[in-house]
FIKOLZA-1660 file (N, C-alpha, C; in steps of 0.1 Angstrom, whole numbers, plus 5000, padded with zeros to 4 digits):
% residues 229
   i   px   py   pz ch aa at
   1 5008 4988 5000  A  X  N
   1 5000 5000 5000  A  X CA
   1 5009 5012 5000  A  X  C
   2 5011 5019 4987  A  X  N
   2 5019 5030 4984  A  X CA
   2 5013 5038 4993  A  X  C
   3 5022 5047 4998  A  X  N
   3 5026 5062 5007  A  X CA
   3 5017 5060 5024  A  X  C
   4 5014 5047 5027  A  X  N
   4 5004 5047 5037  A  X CA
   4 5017 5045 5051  A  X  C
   5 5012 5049 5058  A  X  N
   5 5026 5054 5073  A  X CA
   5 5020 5046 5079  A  X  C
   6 5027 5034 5087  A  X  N
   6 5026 5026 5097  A  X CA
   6 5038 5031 5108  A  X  C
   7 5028 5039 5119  A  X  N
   7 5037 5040 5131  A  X CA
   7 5039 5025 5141  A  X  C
   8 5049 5020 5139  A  X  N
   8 5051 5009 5148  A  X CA
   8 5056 5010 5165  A  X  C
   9 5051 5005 5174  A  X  N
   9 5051 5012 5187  A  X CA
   9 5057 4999 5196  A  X  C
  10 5066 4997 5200  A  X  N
  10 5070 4977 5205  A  X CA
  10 5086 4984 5213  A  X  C
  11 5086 4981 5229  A  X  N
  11 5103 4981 5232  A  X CA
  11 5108 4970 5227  A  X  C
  12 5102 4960 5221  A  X  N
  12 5114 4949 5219  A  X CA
  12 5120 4955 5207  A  X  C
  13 5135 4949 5205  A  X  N
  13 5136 4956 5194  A  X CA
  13 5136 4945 5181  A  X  C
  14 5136 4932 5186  A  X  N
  14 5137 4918 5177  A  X CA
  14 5122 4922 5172  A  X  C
  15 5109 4924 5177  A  X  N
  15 5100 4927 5173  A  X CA
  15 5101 4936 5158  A  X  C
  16 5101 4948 5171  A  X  N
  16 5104 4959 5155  A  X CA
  16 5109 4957 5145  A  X  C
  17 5124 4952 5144  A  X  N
  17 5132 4946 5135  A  X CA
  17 5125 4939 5123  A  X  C
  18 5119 4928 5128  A  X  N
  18 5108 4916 5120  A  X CA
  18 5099 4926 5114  A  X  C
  19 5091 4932 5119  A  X  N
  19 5080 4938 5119  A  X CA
  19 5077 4946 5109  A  X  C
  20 5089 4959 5107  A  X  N
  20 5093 4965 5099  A  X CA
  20 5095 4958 5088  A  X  C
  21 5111 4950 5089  A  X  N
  21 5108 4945 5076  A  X CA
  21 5095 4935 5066  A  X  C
  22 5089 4933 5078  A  X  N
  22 5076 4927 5063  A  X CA
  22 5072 4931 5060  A  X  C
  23 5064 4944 5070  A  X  N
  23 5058 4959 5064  A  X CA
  23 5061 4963 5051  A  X  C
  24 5080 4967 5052  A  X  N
  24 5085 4976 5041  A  X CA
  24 5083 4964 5033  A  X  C
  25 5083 4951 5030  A  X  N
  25 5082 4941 5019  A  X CA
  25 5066 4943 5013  A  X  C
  26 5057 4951 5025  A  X  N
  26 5046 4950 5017  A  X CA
  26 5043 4960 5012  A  X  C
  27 5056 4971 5014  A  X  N
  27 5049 4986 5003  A  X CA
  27 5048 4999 5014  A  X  C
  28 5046 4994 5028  A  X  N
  28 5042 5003 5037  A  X CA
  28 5057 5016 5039  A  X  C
  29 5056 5022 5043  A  X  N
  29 5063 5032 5047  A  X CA
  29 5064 5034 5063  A  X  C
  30 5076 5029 5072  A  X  N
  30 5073 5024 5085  A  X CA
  30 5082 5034 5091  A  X  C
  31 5075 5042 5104  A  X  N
  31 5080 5047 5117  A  X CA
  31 5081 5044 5130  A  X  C
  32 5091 5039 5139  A  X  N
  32 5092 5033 5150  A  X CA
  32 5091 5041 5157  A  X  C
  33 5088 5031 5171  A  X  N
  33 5089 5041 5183  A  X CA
  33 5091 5031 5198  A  X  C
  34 5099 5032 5212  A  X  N
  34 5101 5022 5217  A  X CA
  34 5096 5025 5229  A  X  C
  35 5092 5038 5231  A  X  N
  35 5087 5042 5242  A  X CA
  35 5078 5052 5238  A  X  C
  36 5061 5048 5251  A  X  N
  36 5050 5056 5248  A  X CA
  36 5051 5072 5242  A  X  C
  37 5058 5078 5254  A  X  N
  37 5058 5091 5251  A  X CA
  37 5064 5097 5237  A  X  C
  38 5071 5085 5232  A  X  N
  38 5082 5093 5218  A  X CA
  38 5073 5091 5210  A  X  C
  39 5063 5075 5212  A  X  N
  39 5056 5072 5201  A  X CA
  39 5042 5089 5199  A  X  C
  40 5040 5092 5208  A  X  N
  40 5028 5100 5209  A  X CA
  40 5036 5115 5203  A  X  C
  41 5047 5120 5205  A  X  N
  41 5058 5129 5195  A  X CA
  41 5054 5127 5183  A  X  C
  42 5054 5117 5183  A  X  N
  42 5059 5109 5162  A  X CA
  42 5047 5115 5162  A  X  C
  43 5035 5107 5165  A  X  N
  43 5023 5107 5161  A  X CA
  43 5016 5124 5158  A  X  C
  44 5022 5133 5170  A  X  N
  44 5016 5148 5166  A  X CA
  44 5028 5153 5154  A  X  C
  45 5037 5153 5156  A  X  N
  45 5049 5156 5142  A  X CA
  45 5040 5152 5132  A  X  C
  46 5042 5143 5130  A  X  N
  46 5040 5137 5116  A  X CA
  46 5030 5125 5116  A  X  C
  47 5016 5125 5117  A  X  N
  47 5001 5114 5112  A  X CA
  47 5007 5105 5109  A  X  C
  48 5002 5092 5115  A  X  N
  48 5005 5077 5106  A  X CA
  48 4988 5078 5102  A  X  C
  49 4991 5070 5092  A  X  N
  49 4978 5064 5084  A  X CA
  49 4972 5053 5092  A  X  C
  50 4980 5046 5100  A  X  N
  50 4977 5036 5112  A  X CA
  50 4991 5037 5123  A  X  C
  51 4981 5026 5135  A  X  N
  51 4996 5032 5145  A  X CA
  51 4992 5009 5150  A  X  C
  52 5005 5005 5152  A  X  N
  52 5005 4991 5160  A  X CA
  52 5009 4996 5171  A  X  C
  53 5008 4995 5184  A  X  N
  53 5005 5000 5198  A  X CA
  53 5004 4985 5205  A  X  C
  54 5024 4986 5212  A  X  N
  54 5021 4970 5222  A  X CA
  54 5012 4980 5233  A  X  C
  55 5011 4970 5245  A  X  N
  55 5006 4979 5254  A  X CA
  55 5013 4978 5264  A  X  C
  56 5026 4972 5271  A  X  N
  56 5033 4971 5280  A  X CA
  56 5047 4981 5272  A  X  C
  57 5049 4992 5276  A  X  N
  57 5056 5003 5273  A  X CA
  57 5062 5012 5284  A  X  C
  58 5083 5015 5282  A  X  N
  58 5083 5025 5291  A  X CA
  58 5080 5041 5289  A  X  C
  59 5075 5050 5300  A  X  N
  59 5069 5062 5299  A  X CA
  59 5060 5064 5299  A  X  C
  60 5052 5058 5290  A  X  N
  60 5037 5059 5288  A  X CA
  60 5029 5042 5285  A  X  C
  61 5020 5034 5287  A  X  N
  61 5019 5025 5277  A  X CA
  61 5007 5022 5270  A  X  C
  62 5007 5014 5263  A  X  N
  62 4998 5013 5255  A  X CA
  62 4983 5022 5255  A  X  C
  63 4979 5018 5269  A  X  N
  63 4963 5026 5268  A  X CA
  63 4960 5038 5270  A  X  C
  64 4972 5041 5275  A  X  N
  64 4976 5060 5280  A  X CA
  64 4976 5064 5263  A  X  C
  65 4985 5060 5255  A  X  N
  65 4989 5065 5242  A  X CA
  65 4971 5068 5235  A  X  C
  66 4973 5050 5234  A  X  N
  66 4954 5050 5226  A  X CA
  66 4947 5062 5232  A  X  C
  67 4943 5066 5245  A  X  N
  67 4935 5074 5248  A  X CA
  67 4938 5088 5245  A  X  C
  68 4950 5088 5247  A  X  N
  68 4958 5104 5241  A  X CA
  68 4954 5105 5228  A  X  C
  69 4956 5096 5222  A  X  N
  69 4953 5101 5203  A  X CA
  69 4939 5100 5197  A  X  C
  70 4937 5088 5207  A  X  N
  70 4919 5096 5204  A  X CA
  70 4912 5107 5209  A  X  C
  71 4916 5113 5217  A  X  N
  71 4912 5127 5221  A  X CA
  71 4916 5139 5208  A  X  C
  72 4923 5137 5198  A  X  N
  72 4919 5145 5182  A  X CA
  72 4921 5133 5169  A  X  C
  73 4920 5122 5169  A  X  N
  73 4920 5119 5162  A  X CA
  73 4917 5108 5161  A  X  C
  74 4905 5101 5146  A  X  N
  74 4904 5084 5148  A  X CA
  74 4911 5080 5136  A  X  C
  75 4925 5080 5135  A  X  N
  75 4932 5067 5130  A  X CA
  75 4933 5057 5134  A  X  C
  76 4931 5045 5127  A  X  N
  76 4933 5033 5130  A  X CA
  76 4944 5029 5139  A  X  C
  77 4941 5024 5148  A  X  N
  77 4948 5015 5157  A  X CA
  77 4949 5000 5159  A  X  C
  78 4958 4988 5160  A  X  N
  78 4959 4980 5163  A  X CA
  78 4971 4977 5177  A  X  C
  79 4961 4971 5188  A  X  N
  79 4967 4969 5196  A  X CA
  79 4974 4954 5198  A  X  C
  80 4988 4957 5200  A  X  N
  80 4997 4945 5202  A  X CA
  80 4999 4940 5214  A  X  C
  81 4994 4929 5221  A  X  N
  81 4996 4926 5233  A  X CA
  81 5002 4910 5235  A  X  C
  82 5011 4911 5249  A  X  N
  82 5019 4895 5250  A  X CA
  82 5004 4888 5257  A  X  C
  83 4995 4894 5269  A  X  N
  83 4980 4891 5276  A  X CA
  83 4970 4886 5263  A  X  C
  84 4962 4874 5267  A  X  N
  84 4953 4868 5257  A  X CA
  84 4941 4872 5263  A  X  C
  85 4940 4882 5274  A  X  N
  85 4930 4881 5287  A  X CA
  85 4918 4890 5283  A  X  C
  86 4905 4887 5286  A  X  N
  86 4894 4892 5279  A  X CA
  86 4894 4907 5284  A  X  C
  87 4895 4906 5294  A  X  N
  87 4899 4927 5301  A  X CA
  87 4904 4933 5294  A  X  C
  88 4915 4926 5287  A  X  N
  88 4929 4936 5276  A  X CA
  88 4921 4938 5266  A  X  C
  89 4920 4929 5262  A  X  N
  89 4907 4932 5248  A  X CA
  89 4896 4943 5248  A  X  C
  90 4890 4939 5261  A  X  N
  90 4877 4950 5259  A  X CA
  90 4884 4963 5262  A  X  C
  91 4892 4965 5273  A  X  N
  91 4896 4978 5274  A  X CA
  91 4903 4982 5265  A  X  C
  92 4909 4977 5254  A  X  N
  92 4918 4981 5247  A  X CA
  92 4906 4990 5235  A  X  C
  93 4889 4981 5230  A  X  N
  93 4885 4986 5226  A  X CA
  93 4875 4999 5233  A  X  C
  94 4878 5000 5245  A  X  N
  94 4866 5006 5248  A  X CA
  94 4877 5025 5248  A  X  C
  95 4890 5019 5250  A  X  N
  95 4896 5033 5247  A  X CA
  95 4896 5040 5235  A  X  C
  96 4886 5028 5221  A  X  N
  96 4890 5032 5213  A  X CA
  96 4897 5024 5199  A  X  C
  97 4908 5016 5203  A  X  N
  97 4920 5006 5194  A  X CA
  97 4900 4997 5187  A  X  C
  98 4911 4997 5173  A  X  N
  98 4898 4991 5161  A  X CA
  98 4901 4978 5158  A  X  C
  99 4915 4968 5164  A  X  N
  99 4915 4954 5164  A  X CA
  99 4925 4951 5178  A  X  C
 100 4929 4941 5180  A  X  N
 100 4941 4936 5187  A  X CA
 100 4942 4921 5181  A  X  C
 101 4964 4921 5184  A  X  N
 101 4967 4913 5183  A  X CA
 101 4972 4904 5194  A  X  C
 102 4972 4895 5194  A  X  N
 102 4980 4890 5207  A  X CA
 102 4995 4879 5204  A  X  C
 103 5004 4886 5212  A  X  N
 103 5016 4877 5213  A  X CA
 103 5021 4861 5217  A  X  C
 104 5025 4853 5207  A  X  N
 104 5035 4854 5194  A  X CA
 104 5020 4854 5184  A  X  C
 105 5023 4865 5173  A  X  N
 105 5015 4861 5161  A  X CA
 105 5021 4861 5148  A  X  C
 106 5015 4857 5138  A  X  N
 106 5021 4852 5127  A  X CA
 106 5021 4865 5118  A  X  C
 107 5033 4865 5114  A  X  N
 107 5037 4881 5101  A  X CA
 107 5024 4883 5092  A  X  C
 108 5022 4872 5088  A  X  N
 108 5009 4869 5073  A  X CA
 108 4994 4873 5083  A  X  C
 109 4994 4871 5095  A  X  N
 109 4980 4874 5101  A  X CA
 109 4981 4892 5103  A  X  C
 110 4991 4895 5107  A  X  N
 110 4992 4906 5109  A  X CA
 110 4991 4917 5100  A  X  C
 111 4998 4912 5092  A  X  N
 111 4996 4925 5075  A  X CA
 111 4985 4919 5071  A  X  C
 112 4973 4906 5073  A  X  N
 112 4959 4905 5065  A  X CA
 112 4949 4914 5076  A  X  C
 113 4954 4918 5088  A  X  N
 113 4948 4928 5099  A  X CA
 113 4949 4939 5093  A  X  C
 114 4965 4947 5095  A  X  N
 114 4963 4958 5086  A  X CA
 114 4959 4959 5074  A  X  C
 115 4955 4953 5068  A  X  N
 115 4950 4955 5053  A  X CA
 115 4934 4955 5054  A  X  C
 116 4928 4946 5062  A  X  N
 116 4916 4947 5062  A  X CA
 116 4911 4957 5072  A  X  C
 117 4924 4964 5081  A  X  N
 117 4917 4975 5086  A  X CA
 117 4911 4987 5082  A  X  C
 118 4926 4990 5071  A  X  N
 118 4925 5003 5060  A  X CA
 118 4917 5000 5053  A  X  C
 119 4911 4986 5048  A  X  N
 119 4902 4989 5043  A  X CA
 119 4888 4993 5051  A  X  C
 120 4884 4991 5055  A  X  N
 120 4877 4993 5062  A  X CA
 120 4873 5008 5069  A  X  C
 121 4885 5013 5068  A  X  N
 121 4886 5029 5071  A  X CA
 121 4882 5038 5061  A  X  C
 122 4886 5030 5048  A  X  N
 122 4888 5040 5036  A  X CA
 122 4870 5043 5037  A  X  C
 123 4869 5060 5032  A  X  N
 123 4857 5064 5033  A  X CA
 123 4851 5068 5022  A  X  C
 124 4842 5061 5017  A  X  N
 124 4832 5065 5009  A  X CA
 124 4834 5076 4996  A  X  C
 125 4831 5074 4987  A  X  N
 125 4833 5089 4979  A  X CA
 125 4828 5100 4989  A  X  C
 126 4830 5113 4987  A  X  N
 126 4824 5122 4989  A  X CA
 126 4818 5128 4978  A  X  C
 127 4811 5123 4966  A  X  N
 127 4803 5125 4956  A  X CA
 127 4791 5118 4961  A  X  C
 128 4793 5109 4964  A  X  N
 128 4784 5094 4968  A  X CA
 128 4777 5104 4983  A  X  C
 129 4769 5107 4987  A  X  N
 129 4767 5118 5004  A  X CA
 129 4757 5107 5005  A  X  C
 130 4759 5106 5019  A  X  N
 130 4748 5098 5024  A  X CA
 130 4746 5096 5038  A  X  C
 131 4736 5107 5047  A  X  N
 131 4733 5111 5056  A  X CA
 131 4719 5108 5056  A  X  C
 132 4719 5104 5074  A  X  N
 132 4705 5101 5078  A  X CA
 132 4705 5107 5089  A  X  C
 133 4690 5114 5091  A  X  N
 133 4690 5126 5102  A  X CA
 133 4675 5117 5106  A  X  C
 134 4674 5123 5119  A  X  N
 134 4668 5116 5130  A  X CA
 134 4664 5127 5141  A  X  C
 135 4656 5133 5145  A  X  N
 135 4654 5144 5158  A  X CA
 135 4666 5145 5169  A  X  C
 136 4680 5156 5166  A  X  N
 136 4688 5157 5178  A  X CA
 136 4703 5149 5170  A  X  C
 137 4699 5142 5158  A  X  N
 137 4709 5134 5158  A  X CA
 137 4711 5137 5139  A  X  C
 138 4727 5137 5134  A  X  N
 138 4729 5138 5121  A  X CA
 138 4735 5132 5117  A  X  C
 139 4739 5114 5111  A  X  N
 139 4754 5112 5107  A  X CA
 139 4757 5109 5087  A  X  C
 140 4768 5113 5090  A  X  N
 140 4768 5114 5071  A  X CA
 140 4784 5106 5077  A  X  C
 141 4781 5095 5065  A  X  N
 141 4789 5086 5062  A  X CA
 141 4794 5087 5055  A  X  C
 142 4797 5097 5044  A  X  N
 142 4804 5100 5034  A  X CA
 142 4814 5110 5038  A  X  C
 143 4814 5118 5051  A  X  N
 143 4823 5127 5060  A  X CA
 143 4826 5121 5069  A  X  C
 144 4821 5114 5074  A  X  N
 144 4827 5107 5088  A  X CA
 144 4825 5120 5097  A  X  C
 145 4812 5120 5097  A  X  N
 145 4806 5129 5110  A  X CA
 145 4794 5125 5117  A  X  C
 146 4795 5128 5128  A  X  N
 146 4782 5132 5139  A  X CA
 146 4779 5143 5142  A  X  C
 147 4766 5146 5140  A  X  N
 147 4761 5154 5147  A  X CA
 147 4752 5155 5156  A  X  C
 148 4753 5153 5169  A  X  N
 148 4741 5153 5183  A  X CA
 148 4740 5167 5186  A  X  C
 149 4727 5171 5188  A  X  N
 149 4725 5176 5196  A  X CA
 149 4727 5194 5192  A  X  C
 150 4729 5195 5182  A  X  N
 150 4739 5207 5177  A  X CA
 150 4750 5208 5177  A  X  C
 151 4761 5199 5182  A  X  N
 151 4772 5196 5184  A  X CA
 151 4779 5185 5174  A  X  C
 152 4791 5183 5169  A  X  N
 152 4801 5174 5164  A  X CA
 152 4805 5168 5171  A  X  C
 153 4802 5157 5171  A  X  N
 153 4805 5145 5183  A  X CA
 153 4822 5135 5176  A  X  C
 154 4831 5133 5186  A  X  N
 154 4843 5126 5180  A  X CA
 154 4842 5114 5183  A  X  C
 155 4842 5106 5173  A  X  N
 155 4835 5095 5170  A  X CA
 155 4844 5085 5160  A  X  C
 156 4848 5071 5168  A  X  N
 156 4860 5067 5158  A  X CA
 156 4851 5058 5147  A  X  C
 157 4859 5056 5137  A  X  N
 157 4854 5050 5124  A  X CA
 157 4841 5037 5126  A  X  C
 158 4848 5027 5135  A  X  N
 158 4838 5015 5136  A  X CA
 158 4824 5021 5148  A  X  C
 159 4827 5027 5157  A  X  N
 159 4811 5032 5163  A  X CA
 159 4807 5041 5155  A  X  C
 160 4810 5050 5146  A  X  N
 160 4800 5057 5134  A  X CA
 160 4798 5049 5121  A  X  C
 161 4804 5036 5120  A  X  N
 161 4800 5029 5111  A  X CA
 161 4791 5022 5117  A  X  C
 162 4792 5017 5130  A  X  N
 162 4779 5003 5139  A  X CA
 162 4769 5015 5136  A  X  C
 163 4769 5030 5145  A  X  N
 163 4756 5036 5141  A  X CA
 163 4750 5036 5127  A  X  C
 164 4757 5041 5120  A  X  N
 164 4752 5045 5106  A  X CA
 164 4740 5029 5102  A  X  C
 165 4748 5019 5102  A  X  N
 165 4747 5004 5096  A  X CA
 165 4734 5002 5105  A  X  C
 166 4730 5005 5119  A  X  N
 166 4718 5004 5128  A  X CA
 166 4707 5010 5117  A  X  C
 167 4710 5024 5121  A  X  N
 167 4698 5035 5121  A  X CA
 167 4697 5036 5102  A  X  C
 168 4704 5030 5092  A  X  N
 168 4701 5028 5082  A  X CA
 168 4687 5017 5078  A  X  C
 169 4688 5010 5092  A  X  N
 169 4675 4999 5094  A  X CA
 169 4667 4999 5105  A  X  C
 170 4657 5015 5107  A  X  N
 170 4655 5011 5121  A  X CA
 170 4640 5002 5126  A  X  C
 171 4643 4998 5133  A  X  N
 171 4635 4987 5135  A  X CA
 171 4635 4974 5136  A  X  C
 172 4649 4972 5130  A  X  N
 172 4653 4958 5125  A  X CA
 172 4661 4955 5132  A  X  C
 173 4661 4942 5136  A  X  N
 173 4670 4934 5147  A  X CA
 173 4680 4925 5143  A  X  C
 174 4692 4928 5144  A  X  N
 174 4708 4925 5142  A  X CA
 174 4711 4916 5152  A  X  C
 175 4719 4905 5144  A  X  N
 175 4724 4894 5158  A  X CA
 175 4739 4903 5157  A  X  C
 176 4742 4897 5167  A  X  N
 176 4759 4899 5172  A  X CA
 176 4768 4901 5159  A  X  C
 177 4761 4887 5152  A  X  N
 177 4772 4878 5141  A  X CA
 177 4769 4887 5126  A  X  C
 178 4756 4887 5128  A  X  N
 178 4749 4899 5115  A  X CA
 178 4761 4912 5113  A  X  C
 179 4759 4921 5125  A  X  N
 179 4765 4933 5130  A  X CA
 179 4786 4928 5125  A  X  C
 180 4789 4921 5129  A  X  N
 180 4799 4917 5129  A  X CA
 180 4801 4918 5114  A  X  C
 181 4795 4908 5107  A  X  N
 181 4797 4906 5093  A  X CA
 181 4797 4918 5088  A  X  C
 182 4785 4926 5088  A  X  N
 182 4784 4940 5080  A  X CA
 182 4788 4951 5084  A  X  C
 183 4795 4947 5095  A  X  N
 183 4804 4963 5100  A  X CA
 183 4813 4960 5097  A  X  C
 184 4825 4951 5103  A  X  N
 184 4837 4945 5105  A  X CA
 184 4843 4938 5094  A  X  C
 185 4834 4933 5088  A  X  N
 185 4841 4926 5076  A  X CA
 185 4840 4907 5078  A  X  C
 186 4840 4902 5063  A  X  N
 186 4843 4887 5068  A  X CA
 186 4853 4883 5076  A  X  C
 187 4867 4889 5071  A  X  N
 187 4878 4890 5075  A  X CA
 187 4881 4896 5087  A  X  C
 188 4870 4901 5092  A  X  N
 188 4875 4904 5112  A  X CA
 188 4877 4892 5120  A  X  C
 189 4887 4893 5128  A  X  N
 189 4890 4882 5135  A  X CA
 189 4888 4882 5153  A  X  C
 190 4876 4893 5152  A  X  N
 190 4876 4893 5172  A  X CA
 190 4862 4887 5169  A  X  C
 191 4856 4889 5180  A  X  N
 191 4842 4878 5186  A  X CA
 191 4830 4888 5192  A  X  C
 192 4822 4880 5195  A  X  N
 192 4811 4892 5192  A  X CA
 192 4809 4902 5203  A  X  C
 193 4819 4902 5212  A  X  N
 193 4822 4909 5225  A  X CA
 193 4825 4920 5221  A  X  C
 194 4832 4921 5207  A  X  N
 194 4834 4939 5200  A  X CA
 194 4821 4945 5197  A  X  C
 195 4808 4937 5196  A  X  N
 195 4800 4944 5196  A  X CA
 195 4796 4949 5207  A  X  C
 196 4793 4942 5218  A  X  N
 196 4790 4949 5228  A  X CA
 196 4797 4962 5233  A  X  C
 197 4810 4961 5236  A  X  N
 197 4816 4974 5233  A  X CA
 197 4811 4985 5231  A  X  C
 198 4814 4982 5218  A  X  N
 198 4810 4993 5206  A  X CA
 198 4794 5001 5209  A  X  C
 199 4786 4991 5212  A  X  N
 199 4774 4998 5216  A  X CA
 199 4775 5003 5228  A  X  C
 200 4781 4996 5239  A  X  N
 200 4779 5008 5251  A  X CA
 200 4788 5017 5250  A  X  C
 201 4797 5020 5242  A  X  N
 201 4804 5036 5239  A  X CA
 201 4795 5044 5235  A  X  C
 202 4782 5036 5220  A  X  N
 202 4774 5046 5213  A  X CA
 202 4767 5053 5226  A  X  C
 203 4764 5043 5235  A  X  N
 203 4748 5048 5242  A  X CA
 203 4755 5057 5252  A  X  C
 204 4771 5057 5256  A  X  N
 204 4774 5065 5263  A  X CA
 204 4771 5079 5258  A  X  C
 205 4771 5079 5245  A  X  N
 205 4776 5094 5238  A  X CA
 205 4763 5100 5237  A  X  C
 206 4753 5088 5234  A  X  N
 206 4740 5089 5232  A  X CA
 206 4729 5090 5239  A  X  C
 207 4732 5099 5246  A  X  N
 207 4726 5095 5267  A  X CA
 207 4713 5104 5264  A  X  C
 208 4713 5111 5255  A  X  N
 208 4697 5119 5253  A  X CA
 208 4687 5112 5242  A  X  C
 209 4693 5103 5237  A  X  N
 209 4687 5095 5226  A  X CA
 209 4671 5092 5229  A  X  C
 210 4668 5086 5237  A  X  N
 210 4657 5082 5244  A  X CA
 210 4645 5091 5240  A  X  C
 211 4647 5105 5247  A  X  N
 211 4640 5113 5248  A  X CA
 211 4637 5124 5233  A  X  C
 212 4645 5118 5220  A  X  N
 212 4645 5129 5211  A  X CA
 212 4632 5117 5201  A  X  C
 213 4634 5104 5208  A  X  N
 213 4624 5096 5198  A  X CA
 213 4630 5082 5193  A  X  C
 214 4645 5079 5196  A  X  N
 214 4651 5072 5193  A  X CA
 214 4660 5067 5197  A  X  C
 215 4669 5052 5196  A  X  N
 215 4680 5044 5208  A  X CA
 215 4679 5030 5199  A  X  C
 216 4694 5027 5204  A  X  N
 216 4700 5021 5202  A  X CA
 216 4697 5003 5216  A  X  C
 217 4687 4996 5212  A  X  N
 217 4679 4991 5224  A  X CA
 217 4687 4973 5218  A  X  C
 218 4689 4967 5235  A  X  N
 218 4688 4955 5230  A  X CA
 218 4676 4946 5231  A  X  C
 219 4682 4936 5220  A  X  N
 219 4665 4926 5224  A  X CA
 219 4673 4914 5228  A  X  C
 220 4673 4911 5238  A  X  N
 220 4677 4896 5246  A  X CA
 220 4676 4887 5242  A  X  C
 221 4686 4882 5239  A  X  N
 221 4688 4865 5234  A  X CA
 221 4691 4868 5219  A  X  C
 222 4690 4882 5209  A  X  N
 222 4692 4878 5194  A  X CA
 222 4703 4894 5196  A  X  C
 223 4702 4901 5198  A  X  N
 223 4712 4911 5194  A  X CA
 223 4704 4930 5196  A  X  C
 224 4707 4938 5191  A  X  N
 224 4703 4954 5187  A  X CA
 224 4698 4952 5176  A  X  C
 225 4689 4966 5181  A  X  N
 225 4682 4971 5171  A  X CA
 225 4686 4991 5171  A  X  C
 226 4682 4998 5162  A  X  N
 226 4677 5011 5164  A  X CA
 226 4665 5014 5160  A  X  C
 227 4658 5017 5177  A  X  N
 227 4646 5014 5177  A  X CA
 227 4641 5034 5174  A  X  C
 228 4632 5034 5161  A  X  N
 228 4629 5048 5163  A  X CA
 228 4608 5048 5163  A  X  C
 229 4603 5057 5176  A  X  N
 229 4594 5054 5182  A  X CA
 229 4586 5065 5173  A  X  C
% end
């Protein structure tokens, strides 16, 4: 993938080493970093197009960083972790991070993660507009925006893609696996626990939803809906 910036974020340095080089074999354009704080430097200097983020790091680590860079920006993240532990995972998404990997993993799984993340980022023509408004609430998927309330809400790519993909059908009820498939891709490789996530971030953001006419509701035992009354 010509001119696309992979900030790489790992103290080991046998990691980096490896890591890099398969990157650069696949086209990427790679910037290291071995500690939180330098990595989060790079990151305001000069934008990666994606950032890999272990999370055991000196200075700062892993979830300090994710939360810093989501505070102006939703580039893709993948979080690298040695923990297979379900806590690392959710928290890793709930700060934000759009996959994790966990250590040792295979070079070939890792560049088919980044590839299906960017894809997955890449946005829409902006010829193509396509916005659906709702009382209180505005999201156009062709900008990658929200609008609540009269306000611009910052909102990373996969919960403004889960909303869009909801309230494009409201009424209709989504299993776990449904949501998975048509948000994430066939090629996602986490479990349906990223959905739940993902929706208690929306409803966090979404705390007046109720009262404008509309919500994001579960139905027990099959999955969400966006229920508009």
């Amino acid at each position: 993938m010509l001119n696309t910036k992979i900030l790489l974020v790992d103290d080991d340095p046998n990691i980096r080493q490896l890591v890099n080089l398969y990157l650069v074999k696949e086209g990427f354009e790679v910037a290291m970093a071995d500690r939180g704080d330098d990595a989060l430097a790079q990151f305001r200097a000069s934008p990666p197009n994606l950032i890999l983020l272990d999370i055991m790091l000196p200075g700062m680590d892993g979830w300090q960083v994710c939360r810093e860079v989501r505070k102006s920006s939703n580039v893709p993240i993948i979080m690298l972790t040695a923990k297979d532990e379900t806590f690392d995972k959710v928290l890793g998404l709930e700060l934000g991070a759009d996959d994790y990997i966990s250590k040792p993993f295979d070079m070939k799984e890792l560049v088919a993660r980044i590839k299906a993340v960017l894809r997955r980022y890449q946005q829409p023509d902006s010829r193509d507009e396509k916005e659906l408004t709702f009382p209180g609430l505005t999201i156009n998927i062709s900008q990658y925006a929200v609008s609540y309330l009269g306000k611009e809400l910052e909102m990373p790519p996969k919960e403004l893609e889960l909303l869009y993909f909801l309230a494009s059908h409201p009424n209709r009820v989504f299993t776990r696996e449904q949501l998975l498939e048509q948000v994430w891709g066939y090629d996602y490789y986490g479990d349906s626990r990223t959905v739940d996530v993902h929706v208690k971030r929306l409803r966090e953001k979404l705390t007046e939803g109720e009262r404008q006419g509309w919500q994001i509701k579960t139905v027990w035992g099959v999955g969400y809906k966006f229920e508009v009354k």
